[in-house]
Backbone as CSV, one residue per row, in Angstrom:
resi,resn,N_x,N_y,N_z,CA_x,CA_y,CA_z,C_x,C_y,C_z
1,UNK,0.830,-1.205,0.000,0.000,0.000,0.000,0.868,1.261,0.000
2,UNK,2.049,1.548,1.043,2.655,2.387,0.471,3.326,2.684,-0.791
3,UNK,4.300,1.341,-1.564,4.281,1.402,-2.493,3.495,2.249,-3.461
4,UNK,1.912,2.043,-2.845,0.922,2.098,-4.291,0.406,4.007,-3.958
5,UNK,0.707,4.691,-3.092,0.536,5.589,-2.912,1.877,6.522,-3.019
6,UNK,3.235,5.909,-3.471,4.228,6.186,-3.755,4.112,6.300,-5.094
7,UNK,3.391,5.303,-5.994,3.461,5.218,-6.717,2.251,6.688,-7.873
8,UNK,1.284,6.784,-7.147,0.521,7.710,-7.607,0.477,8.980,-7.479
9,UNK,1.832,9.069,-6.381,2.412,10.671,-5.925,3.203,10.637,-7.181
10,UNK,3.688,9.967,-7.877,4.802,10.069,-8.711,4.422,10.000,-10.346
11,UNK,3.636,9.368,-10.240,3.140,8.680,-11.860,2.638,9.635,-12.678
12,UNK,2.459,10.942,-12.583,1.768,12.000,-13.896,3.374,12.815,-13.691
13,UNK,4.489,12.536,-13.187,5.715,13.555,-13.357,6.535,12.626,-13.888
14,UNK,6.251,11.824,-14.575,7.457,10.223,-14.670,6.047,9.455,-16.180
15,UNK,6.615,9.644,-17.190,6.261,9.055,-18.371,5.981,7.781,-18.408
16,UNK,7.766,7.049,-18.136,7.547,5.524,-17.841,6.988,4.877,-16.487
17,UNK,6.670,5.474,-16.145,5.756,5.179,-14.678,4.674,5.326,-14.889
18,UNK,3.748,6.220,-15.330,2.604,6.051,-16.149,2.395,5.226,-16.823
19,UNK,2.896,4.740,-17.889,2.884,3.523,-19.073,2.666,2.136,-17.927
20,UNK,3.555,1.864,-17.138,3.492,1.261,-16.390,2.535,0.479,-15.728
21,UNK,2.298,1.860,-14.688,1.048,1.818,-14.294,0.027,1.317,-14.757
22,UNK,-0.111,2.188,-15.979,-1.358,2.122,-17.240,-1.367,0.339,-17.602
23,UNK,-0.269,-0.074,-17.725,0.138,-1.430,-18.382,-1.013,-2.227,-16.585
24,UNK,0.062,-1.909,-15.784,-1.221,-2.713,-14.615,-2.600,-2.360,-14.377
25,UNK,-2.780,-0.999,-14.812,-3.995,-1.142,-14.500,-5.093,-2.141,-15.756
26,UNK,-4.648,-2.045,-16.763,-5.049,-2.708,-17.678,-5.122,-4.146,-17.387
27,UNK,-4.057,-5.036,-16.958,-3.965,-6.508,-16.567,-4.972,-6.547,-15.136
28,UNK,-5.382,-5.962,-14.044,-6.089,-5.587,-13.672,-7.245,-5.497,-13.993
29,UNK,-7.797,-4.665,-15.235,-9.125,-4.742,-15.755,-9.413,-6.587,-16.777
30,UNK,-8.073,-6.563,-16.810,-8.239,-8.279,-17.498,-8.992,-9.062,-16.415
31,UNK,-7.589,-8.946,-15.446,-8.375,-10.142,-14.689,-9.387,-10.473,-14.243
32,UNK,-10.214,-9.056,-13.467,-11.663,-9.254,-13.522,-12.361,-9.476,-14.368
33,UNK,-12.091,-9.274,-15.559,-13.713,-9.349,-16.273,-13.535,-11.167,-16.903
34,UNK,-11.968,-11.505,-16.450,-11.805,-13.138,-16.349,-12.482,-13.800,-15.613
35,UNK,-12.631,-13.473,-14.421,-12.851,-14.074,-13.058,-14.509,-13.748,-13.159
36,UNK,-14.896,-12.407,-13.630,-16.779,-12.506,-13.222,-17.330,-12.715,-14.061
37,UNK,-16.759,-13.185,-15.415,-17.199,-13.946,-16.561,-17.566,-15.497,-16.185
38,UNK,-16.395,-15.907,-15.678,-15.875,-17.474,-15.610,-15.753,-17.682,-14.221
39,UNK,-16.911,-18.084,-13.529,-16.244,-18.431,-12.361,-15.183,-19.462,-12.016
40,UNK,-15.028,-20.228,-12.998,-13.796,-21.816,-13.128,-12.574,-20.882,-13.642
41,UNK,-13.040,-19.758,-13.671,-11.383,-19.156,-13.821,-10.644,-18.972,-12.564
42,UNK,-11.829,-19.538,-11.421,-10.499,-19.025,-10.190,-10.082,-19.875,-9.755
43,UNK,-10.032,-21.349,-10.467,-9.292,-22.282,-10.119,-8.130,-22.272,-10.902
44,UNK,-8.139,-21.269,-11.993,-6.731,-21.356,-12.888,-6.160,-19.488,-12.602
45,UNK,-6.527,-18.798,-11.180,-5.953,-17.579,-10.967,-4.157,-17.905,-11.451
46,UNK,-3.852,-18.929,-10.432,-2.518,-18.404,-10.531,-2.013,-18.708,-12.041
47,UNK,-2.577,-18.887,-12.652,-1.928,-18.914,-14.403,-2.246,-17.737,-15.307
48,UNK,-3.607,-16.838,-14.823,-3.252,-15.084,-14.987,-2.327,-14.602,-15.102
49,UNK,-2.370,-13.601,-16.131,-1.140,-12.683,-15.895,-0.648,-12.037,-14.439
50,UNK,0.677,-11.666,-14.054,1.300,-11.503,-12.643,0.581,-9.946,-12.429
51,UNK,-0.069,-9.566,-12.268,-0.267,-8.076,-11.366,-0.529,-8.120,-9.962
52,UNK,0.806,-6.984,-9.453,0.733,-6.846,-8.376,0.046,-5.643,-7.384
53,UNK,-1.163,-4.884,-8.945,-1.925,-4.531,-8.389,-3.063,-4.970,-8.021
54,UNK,-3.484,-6.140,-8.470,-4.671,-6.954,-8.445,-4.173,-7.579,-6.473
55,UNK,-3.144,-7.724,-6.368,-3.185,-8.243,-5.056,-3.574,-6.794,-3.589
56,UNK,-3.429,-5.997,-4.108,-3.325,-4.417,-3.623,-4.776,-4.621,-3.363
57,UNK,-5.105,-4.788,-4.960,-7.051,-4.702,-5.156,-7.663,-5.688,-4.262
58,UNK,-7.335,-7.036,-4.133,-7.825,-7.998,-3.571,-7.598,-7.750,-2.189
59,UNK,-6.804,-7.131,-1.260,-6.757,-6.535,-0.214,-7.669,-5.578,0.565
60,UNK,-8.212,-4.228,-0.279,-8.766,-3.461,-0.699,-9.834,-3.634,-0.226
61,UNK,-10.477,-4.964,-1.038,-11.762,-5.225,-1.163,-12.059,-5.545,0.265
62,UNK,-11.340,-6.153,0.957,-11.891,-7.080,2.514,-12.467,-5.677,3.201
63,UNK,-11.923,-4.443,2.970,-12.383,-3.608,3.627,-13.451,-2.487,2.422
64,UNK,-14.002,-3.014,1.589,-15.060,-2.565,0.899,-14.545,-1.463,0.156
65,UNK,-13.266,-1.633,-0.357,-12.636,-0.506,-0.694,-12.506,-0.514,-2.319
66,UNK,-11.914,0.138,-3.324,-11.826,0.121,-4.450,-10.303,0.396,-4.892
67,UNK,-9.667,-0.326,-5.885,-8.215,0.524,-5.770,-8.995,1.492,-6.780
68,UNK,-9.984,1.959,-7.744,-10.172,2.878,-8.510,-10.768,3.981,-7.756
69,UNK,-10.427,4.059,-6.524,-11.584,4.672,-5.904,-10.192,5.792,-5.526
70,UNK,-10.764,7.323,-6.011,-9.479,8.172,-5.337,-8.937,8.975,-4.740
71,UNK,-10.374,8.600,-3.789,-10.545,9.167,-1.994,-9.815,7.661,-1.270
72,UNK,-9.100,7.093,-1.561,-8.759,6.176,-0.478,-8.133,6.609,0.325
73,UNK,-8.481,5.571,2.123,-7.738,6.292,2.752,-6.035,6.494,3.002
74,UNK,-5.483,6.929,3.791,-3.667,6.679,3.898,-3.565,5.738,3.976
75,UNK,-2.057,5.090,4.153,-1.301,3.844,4.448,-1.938,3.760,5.913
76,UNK,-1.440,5.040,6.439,-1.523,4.153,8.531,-3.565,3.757,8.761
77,UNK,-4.588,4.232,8.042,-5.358,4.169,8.356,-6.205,2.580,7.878
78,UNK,-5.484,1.994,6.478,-5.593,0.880,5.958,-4.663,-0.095,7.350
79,UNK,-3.660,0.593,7.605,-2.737,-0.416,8.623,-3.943,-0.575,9.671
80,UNK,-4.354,0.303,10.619,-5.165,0.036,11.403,-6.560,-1.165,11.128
81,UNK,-7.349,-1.191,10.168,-8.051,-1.736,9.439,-7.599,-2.991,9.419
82,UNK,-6.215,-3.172,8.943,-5.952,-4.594,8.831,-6.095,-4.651,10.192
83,UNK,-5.033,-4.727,10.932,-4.547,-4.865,12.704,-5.951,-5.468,13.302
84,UNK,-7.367,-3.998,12.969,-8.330,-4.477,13.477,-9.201,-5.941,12.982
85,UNK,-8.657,-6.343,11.620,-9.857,-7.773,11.302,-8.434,-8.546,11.518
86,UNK,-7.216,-8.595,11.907,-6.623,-9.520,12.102,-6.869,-9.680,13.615
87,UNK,-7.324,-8.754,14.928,-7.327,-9.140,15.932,-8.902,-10.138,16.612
88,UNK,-9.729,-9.514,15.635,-11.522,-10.077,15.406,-11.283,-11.609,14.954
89,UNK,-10.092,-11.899,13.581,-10.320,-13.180,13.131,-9.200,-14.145,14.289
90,UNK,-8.710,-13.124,14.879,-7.389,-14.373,16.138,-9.014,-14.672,16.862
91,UNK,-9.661,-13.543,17.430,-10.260,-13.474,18.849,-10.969,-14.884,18.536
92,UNK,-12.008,-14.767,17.348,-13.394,-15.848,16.880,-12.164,-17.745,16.303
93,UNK,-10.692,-17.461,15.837,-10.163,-18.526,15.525,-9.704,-19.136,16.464
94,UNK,-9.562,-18.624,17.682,-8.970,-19.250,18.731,-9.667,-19.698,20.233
95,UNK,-10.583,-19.096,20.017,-12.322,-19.276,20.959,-11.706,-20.540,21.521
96,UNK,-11.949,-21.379,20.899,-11.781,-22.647,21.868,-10.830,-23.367,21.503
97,UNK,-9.268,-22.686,21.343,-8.020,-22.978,21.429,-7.447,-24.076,22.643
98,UNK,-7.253,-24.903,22.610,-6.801,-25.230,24.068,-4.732,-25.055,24.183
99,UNK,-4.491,-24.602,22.642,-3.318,-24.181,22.777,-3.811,-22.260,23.883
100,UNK,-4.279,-21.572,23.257,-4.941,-20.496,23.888,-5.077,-21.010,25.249
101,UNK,-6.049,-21.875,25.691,-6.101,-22.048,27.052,-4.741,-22.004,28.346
102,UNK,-3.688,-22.821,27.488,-2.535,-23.242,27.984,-1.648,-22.136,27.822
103,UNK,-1.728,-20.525,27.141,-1.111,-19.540,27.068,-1.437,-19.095,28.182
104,UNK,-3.139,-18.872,28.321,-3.293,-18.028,29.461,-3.117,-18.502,31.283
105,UNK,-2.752,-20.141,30.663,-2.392,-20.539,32.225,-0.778,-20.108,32.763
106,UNK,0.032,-19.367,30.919,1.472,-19.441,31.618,1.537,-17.748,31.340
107,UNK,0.175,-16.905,31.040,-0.124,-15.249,30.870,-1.140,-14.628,32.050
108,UNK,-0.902,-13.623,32.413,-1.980,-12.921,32.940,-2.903,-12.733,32.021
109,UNK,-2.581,-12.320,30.689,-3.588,-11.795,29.574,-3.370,-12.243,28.114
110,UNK,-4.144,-12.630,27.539,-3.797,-12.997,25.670,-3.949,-12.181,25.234
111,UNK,-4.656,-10.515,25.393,-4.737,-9.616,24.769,-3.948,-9.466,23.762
112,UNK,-4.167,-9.048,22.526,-3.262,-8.368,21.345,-2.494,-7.640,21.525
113,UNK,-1.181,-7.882,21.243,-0.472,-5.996,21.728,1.017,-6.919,21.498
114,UNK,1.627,-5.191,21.555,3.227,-5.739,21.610,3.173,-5.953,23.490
115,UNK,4.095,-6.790,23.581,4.545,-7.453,25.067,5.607,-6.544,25.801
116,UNK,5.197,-5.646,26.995,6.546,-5.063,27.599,7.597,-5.885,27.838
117,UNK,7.588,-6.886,27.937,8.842,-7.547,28.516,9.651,-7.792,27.834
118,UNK,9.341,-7.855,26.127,10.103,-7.732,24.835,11.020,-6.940,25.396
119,UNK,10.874,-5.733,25.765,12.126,-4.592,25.620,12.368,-4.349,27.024
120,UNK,12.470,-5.318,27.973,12.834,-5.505,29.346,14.061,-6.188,29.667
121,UNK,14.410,-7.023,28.362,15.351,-7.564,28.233,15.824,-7.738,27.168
122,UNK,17.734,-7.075,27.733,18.251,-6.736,26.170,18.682,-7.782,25.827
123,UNK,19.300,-8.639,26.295,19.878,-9.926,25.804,19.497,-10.563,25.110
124,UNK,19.590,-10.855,24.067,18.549,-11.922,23.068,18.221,-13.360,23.346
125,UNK,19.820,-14.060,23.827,19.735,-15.287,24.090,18.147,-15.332,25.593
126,UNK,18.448,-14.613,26.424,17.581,-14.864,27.683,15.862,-14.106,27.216
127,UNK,16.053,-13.114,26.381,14.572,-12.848,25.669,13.766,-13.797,24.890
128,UNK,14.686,-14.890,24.553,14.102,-15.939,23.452,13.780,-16.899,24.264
129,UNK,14.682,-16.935,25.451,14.536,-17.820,26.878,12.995,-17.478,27.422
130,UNK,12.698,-16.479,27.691,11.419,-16.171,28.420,10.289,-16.324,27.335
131,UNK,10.527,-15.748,26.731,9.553,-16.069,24.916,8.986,-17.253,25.016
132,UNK,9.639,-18.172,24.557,9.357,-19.297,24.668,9.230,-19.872,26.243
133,UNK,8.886,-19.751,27.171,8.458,-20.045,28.186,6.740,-19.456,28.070
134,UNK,7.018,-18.485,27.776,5.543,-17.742,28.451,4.640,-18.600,26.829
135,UNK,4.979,-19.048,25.473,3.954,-19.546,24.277,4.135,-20.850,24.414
136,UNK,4.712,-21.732,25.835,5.163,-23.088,25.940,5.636,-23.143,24.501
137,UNK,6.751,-23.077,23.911,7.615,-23.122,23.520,8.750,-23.864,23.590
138,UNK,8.682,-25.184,24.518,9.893,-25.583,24.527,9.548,-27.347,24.889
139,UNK,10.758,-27.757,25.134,11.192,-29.577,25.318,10.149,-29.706,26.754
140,UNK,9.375,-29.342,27.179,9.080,-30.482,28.418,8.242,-31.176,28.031
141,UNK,7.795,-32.193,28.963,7.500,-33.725,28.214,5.589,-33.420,28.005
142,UNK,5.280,-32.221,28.608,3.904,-31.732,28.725,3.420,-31.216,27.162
143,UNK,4.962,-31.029,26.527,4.535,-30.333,24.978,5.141,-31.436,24.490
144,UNK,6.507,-32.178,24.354,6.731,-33.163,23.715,5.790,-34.486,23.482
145,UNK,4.833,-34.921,24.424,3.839,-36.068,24.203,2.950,-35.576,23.390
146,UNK,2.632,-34.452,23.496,1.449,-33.862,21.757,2.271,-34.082,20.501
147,UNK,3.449,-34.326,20.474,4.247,-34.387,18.786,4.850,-35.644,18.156
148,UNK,4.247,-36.741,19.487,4.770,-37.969,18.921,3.566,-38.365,18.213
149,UNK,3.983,-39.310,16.856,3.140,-39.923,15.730,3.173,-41.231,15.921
150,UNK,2.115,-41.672,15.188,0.902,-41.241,15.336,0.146,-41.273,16.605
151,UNK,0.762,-41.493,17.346,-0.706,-41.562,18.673,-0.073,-40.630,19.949
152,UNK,-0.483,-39.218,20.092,0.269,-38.584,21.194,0.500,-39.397,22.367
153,UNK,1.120,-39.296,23.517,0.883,-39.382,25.168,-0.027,-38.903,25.513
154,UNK,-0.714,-39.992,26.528,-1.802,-38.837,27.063,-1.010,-38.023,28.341
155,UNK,-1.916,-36.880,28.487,-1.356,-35.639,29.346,-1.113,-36.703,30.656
156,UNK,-1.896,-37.688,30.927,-1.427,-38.202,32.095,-0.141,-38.986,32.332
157,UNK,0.437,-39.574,31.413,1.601,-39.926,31.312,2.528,-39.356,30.674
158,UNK,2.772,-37.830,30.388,3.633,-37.474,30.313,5.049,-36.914,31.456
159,UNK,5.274,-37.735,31.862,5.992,-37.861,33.087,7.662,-37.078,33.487
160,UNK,7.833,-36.917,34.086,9.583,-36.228,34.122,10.379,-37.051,34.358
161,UNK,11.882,-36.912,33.299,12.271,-37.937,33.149,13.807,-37.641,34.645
162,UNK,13.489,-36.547,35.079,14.400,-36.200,35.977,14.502,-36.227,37.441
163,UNK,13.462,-36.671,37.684,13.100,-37.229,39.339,12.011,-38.325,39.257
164,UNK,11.981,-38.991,40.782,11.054,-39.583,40.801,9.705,-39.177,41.891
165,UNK,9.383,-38.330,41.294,7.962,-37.956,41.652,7.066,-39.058,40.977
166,UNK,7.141,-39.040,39.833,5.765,-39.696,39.220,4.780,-38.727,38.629
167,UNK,4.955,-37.703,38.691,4.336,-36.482,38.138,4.504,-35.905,36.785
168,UNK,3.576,-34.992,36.066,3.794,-34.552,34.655,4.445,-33.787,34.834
169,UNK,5.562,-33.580,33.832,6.496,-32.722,33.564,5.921,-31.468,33.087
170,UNK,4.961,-30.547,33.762,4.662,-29.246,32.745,5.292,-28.111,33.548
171,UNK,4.861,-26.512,33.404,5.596,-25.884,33.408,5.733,-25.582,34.922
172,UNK,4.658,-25.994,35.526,4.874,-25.759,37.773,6.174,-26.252,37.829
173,UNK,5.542,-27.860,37.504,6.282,-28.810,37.670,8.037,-28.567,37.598
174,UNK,8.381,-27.832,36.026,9.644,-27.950,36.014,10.312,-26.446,36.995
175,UNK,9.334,-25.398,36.624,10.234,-24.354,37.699,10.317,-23.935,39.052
176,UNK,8.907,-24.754,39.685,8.394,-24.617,40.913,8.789,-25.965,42.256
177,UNK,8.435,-27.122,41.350,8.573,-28.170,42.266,9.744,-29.054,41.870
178,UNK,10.304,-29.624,40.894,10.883,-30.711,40.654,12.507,-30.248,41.438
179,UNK,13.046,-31.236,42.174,13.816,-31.437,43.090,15.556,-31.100,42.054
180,UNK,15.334,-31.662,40.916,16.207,-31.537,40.209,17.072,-30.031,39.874
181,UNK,16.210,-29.147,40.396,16.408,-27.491,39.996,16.538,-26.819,41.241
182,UNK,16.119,-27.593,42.250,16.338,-27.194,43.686,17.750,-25.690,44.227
183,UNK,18.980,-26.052,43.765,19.786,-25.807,43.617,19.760,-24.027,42.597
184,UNK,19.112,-24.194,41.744,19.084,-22.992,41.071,18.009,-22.307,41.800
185,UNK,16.989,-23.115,42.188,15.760,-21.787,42.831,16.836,-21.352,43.969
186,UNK,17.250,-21.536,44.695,17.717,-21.016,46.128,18.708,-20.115,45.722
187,UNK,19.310,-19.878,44.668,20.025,-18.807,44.016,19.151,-17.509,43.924
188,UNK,18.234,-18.361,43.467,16.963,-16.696,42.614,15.876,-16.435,44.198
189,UNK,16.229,-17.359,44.915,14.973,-17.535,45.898,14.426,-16.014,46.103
190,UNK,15.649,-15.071,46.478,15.479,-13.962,47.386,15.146,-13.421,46.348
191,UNK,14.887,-13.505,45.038,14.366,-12.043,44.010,13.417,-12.847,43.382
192,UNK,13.002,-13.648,43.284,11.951,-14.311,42.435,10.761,-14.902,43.396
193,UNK,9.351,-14.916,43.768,8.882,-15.895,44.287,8.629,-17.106,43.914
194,UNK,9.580,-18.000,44.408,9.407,-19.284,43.933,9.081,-20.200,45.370
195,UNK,8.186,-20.399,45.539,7.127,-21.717,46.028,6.282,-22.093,45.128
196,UNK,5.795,-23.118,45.771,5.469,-24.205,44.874,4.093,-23.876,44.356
197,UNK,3.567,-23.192,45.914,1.947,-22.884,45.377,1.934,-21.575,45.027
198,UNK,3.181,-20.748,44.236,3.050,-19.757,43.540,1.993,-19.870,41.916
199,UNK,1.034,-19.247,41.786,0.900,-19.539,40.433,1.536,-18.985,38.779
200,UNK,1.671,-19.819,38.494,3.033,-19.652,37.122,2.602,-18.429,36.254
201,UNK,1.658,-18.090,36.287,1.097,-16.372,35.778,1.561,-15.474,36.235
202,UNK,1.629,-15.919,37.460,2.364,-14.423,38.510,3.858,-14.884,38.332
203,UNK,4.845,-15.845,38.149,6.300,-15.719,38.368,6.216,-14.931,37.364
204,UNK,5.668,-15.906,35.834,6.557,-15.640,34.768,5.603,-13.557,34.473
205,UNK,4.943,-13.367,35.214,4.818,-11.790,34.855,5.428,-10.986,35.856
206,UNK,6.274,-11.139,36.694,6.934,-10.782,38.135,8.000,-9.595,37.410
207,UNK,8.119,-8.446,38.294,8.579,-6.835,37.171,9.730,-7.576,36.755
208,UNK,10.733,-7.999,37.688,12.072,-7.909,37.153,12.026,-9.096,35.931
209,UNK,11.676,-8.751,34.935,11.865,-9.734,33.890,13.687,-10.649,33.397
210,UNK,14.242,-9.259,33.106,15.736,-9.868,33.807,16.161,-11.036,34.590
211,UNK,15.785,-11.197,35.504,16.440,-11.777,36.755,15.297,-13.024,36.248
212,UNK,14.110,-12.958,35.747,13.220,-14.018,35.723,13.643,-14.942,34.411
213,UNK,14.424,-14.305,33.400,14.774,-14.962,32.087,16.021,-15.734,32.488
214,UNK,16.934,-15.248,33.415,18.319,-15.909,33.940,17.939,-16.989,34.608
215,UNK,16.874,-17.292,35.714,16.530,-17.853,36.216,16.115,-19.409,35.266
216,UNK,15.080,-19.062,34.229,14.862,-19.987,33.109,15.661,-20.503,32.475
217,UNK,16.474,-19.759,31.936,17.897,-19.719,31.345,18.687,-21.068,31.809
218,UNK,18.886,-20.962,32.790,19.533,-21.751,33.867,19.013,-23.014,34.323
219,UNK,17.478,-22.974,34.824,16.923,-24.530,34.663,17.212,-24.905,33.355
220,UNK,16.634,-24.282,32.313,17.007,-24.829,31.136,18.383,-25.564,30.280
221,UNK,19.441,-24.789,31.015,20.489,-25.073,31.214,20.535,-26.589,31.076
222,UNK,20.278,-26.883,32.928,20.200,-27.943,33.813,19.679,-29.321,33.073
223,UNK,18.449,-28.754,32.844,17.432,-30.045,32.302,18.478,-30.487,31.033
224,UNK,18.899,-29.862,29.843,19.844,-29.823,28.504,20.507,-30.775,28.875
225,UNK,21.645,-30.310,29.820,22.435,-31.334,30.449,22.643,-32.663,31.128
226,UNK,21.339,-32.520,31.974,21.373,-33.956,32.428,20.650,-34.835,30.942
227,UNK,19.430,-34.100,30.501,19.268,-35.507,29.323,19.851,-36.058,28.401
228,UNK,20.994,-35.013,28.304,22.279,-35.321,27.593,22.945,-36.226,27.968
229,UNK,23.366,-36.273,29.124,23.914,-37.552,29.920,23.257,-38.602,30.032
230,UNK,21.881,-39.066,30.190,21.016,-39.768,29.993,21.436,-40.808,28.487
């Protein structure tokens, strides 16, 4: 879209940019009168000629818009527009997510938005560390038994392979209780609340994000290592 408003600031002071233009808008007027002629033409779209204003146009349209139309609005106001039917089609696609469910057991909130804690921590390695903690994102045996084929684990036997509790390996489990990490909580003890009947919404949103990604960092570490040895 900016492109295409770059392009129409420019196109009556620039000859071959006009022609251009003119050339797409024309393949453009092809393709439609292909497509609402023939409806079996839109099983052979992608063998149309390439215009990459027709994809502009086909954009356009979701919001009832026209590219011939030449009151359209700016770039940032089309940006908003999108933002808004991309946050309507997450809200209604994910309704009864149970990946969703399992975000908001390791989030205070699923809300849309950029995440403060992104820019809470500069380090990349320990930002990608917490990242993937808070979208379960990673090896414990609570996400690994959903990816074996064909027949997952059930959640009840997905077990830890690092103590003997007898318990599922999910995310309490690995930063709160399992005996194996013992050693690293009592490091973080005094800046992190870590008990057991803390709930994992409140660690992993706790201010000092810093000190909470090192902390992960570090079990993660731990766990790497011993199954390595294993």
């Amino acid at each position: 879209m900016r492109f295409l408003s770059h392009v129409n600031s420019e196109v009556d002071s620039d000859r071959m940019r006009r022609l251009a233009y003119d050339v797409q808008l024309q393949l453009l007027a092809t393709m439609r009168k292909v497509l609402l002629g023939n409806q079996s033409a839109m099983g052979r779209k992608s063998r149309l000629p390439a215009c990459w204003l027709a994809q502009v146009d086909e954009r356009l349209s979701t919001y009832n818009l026209c590219i011939d139309n030449d009151q359209l609005p700016p770039c940032a106001r089309l940006n908003q527009l999108a933002e808004r039917q991309y946050i309507v089609h997450h809200q209604v696609a994910t309704a009864d997510s149970s990946r969703v469910k399992a975000y908001l057991g390791l989030n205070s909130s699923a809300q849309y938005g950029y995440k403060e804690y992104l820019s809470k921590v500069d380090n990349a390695q320990l930002r990608r560390s917490l990242t993937r903690s808070r979208c379960a994102n990673h090896k414990l045996q609570i996400e690994l038994g959903r990816q074996i084929k064909p027949v997952k684990v059930s959640v009840q036997q997905r077990y830890c392979k690092l103590c003997n509790l007898g318990v599922v390996e999910d995310e309490d489990h690995f930063l709160l209780v399992c005996p194996t990490y013992q050693s690293v909580r009592e490091r973080f003890r005094g800046s992190l609340p870590l008990t057991a009947i803390t709930p994992l919404a409140k660690l992993l949103s706790y201010q000092q994000q810093g000190i909470l990604a090192r902390f992960l960092a570090q079990c993660q570490t731990v766990r790497s290592e011993l199954l390595h040895q294993t």
